[in-house]
N, CA and C atoms as a LAMMPS dump frame, in Angstrom:
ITEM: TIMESTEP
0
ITEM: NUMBER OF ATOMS
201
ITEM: BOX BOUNDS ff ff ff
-5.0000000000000000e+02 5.0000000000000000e+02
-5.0000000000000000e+02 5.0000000000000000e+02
-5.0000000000000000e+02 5.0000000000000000e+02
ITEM: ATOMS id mol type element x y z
1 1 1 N 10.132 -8.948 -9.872
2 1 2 C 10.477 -8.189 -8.689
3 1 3 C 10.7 -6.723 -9.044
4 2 1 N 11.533 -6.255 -10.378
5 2 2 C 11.904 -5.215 -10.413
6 2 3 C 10.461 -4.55 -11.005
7 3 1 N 9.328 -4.909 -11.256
8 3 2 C 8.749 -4.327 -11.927
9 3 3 C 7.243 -3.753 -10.582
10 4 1 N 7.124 -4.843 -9.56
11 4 2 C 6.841 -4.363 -8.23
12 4 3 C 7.573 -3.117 -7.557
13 5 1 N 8.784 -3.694 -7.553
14 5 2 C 9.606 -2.552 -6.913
15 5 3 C 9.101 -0.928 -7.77
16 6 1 N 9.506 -0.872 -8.95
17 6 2 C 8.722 0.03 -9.7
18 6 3 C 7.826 0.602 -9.435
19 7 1 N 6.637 -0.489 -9.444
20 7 2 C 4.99 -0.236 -8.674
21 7 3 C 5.052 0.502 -7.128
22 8 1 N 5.67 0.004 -6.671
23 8 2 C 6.059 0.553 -4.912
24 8 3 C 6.744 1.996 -5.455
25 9 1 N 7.104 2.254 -5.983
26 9 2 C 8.003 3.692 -5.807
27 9 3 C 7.438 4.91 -6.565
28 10 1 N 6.232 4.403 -7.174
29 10 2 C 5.154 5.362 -7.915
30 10 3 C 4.429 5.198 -7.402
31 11 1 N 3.944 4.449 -6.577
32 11 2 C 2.506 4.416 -5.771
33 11 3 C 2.502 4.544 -4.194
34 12 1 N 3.303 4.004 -3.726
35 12 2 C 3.099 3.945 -2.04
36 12 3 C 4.099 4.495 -1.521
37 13 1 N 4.937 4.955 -2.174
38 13 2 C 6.64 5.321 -1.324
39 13 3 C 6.424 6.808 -0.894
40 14 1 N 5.436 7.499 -1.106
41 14 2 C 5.264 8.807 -1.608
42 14 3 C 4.591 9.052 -0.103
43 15 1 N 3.766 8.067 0.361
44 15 2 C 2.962 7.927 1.858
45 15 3 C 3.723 7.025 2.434
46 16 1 N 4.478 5.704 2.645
47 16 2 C 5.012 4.8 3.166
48 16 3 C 6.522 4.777 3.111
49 17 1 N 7.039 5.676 2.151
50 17 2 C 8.715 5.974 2.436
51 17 3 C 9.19 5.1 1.725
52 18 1 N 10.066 5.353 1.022
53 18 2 C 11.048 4.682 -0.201
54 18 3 C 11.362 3.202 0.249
55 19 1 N 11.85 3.021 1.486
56 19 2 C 11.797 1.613 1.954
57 19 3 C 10.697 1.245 3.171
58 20 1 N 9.535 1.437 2.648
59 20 2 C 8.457 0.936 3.17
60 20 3 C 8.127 1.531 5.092
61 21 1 N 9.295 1.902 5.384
62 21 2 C 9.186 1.916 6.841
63 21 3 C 8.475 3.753 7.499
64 22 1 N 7.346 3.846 6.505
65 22 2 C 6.145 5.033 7.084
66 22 3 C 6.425 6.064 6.74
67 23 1 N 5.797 6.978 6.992
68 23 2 C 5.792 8.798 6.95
69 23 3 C 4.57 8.673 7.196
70 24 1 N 3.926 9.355 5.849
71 24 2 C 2.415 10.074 6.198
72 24 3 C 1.378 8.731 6.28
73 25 1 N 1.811 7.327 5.391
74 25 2 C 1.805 6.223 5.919
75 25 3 C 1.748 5.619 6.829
76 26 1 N 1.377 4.002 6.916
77 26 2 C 1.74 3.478 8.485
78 26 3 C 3.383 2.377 7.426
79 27 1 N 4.377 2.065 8.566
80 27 2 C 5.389 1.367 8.469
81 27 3 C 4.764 0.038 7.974
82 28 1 N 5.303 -0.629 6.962
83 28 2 C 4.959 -1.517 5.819
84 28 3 C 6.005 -2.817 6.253
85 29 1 N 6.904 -2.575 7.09
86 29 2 C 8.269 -3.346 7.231
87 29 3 C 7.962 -4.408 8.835
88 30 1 N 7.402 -3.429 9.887
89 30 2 C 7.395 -4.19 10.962
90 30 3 C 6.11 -5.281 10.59
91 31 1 N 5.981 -5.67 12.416
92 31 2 C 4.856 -6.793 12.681
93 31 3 C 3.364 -6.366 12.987
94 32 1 N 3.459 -4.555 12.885
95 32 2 C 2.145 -4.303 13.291
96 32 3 C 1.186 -4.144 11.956
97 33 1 N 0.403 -4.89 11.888
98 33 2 C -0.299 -4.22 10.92
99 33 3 C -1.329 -4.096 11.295
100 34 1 N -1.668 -2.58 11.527
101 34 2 C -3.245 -2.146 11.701
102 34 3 C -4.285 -2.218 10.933
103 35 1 N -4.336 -2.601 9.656
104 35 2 C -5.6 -3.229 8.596
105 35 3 C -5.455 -4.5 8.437
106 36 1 N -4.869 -5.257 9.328
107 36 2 C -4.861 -6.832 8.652
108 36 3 C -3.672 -6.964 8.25
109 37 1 N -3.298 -8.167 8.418
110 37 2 C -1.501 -8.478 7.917
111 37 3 C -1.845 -10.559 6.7
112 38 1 N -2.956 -10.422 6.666
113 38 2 C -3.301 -11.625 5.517
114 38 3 C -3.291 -11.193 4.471
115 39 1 N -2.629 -12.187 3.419
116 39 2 C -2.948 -11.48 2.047
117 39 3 C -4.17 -11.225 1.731
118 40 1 N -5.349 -11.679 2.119
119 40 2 C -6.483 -10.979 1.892
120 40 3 C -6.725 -9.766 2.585
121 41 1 N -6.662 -9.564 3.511
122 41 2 C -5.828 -7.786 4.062
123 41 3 C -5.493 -7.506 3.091
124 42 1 N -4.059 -7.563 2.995
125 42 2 C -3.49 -6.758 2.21
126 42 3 C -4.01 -6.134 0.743
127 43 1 N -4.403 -7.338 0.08
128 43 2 C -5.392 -6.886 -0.943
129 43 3 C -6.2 -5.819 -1.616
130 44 1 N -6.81 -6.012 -0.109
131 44 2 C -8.279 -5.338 0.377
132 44 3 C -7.985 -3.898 0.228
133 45 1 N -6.837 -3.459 1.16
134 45 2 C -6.306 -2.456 1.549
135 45 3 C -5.397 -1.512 0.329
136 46 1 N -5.065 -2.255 -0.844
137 46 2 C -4.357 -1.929 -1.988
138 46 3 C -5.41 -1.762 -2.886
139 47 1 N -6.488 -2.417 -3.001
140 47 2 C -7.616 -2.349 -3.677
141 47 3 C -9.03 -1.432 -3.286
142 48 1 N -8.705 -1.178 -2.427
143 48 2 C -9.629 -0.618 -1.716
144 48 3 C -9.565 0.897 -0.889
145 49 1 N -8.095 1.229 0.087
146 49 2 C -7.782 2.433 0.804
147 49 3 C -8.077 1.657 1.879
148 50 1 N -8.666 2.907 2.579
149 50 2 C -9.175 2.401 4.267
150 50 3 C -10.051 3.34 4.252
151 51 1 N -11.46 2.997 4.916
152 51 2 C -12.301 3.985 5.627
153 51 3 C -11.942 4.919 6.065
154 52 1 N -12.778 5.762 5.535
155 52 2 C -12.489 7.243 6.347
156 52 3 C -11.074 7.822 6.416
157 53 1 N -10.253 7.579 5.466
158 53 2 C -8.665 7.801 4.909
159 53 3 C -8.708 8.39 4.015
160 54 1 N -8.165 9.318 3.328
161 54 2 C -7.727 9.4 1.949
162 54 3 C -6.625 8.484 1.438
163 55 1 N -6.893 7.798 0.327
164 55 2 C -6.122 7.572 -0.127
165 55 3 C -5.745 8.279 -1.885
166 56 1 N -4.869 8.327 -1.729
167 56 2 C -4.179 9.63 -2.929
168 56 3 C -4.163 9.305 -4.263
169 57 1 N -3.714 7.599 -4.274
170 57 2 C -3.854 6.712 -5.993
171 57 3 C -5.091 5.867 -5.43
172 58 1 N -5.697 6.219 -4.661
173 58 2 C -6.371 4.386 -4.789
174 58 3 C -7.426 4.534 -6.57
175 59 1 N -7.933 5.155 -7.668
176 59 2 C -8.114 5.207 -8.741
177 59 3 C -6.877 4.052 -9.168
178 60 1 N -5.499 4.452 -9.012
179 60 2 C -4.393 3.355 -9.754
180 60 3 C -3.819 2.256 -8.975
181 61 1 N -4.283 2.637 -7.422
182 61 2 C -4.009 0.94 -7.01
183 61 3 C -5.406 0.399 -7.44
184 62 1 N -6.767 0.645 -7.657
185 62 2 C -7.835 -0.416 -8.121
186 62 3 C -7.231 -0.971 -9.538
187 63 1 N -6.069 -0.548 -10.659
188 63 2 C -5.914 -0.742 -11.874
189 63 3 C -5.467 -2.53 -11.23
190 64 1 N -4.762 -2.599 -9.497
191 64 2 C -3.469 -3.744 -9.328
192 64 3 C -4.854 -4.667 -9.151
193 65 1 N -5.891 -5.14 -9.308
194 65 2 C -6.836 -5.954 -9.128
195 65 3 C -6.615 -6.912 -9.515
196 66 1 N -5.991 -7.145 -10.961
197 66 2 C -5.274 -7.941 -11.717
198 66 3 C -4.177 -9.109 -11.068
199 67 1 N -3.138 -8.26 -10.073
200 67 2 C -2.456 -9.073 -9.895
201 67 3 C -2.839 -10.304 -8.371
């Protein structure tokens, strides 16, 4: 857990806010999820970015393929 948590606070907190709930991000905490809310979503979206988005690490979220 602590080593996710880790992962979350160098990678996504920076667009999604220290406790997940948005900024330049979308909110990570509620029920909406606009790319899919399946772990294969989610995946996708950590591994991948989104169309026509920047995403800022996706180079070091493709490293999380692994998990």
């Amino acid at each position: 857990m602590a080593e996710g948590q880790a992962m979350f606070r160098g990678l996504c907190s920076g667009c999604h806010g220290g406790a997940g709930r948005g900024g330049k991000g979308p909110d990570l905490t509620d029920t909406r999820w606009i790319h899919g809310g399946t772990d294969v979503d989610i995946a996708r979206v950590i591994q991948n970015g989104v169309p026509n988005r920047s995403e800022e690490h996706t180079s070091e979220l493709q490293s999380l393929r692994h998990l």
